[in-house]
C-alpha positions in Angstrom: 0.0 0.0 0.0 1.4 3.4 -1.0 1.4 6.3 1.5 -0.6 9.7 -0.2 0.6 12.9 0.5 -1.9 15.5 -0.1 0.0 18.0 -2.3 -2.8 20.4 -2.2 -2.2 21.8 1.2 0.3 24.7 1.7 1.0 27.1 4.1 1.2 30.8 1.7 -2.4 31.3 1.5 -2.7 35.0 3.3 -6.5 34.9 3.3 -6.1 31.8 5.7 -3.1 33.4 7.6 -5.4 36.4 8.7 -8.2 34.4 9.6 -6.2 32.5 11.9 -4.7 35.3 13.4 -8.1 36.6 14.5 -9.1 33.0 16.2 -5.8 32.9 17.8 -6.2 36.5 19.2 -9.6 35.4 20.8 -7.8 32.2 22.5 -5.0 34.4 23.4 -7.7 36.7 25.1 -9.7 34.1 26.3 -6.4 32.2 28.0 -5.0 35.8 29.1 -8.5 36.4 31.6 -8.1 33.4 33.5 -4.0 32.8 33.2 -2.6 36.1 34.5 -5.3 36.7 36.6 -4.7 33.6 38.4 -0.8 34.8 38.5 -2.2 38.2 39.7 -4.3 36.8 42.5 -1.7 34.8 44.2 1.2 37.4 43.7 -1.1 40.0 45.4 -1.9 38.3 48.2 1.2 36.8 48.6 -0.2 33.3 49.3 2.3 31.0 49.5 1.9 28.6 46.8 4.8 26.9 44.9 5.5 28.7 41.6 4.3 24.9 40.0 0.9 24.6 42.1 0.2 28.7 41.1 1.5 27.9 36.6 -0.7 24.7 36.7 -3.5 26.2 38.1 -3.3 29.4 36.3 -3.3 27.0 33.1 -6.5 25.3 34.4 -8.4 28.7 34.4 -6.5 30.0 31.2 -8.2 27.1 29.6 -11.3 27.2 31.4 -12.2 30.8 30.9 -10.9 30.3 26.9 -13.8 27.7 26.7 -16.1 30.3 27.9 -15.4 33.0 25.8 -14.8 31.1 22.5 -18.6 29.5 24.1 -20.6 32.7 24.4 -18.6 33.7 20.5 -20.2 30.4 19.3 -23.5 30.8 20.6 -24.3 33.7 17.3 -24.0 30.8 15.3 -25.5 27.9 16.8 -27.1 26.1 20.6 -25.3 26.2 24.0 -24.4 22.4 23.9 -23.1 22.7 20.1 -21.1 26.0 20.7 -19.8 24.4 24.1 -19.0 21.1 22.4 -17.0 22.8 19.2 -15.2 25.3 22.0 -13.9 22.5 23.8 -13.1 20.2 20.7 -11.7 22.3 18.2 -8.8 24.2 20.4 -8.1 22.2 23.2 -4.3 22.0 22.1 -4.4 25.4 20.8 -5.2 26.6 24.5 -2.6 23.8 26.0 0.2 25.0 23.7 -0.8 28.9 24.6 -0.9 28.6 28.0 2.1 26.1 28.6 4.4 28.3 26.4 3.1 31.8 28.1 4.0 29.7 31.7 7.1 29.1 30.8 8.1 32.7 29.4 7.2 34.0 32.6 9.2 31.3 34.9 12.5 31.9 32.8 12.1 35.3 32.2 11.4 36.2 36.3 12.3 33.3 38.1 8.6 32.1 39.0 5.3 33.2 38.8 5.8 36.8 38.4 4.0 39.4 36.7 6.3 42.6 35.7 5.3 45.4 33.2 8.0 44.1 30.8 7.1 40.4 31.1 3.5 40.2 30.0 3.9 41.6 26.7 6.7 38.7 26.1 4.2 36.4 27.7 1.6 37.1 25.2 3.5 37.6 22.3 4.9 33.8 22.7 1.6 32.9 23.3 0.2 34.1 20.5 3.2 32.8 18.1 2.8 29.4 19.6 -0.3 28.2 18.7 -0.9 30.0 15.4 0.5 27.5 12.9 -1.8 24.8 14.4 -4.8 27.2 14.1 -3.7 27.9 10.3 -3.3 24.1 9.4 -6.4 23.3 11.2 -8.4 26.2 9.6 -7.1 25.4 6.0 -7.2 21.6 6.6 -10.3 21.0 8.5 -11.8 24.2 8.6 -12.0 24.6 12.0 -9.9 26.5 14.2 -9.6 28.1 17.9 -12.3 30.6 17.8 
């Protein structure tokens, strides 16, 4: 049995490239709510959490509140369940790439789960850059893609 490569898929379509870059903006917003302000909560009031207890859960709420916005985006085009099932299906390792990548800026950029005025911007731009090929294969394969 011969292996098929699909030669029809490529990567230079622009149209695609935008489109992407607008569904990976809304995960990128929707993992920013719950992921920094998780960081924010714990480095405010100075509860004593290990920096890996404090990432992992701020990646927990990063993905949940993703779910929710990319839920209530969903719901202009079809039921609660349906919108709630496609949020969770379609960018689950979108949202797991994000929010492991924008961890992991912040621990070896400051050490531990630290928010500064210069590290968040780094945070999100890795974030963003992270998951954005996957949104573009998945859009031009499948169309589907983090919302």
């Amino acid at each position: 049995m011969k292996n098929s490569v699909d030669l029809s898929f490529n990567w230079y379509d622009s149209v695609v490239w935008k489109k992407s870059a607008v569904n990976t903006t809304w995960c990128l917003i929707g993992c920013s709510i719950g992921d920094i302000g998780t960081i924010y909560y714990f480095q405010v009031n100075e509860i004593p959490w290990s920096t890996l207890s404090i990432m992992m859960l701020a990646m927990f709420n990063g993905i949940l509140t993703s779910i929710i916005l990319e839920t209530i985006i969903l719901l202009n085009q079809m039921n609660f369940a349906s919108a709630f099932k496609t949020a969770v299906g379609m960018s689950l390792i979108s949202m797991i790439s994000m929010e492991t990548t924008m961890n992991l800026t912040d621990y070896f950029l400051t050490g531990g789960a630290i928010l500064t005025w210069w590290v968040v911007p780094i945070m999100l731009a890795v974030g963003f850059v992270t998951p954005w090929p996957y949104n573009y294969w998945r859009l031009k394969k499948f169309n589907e893609a983090c919302h």
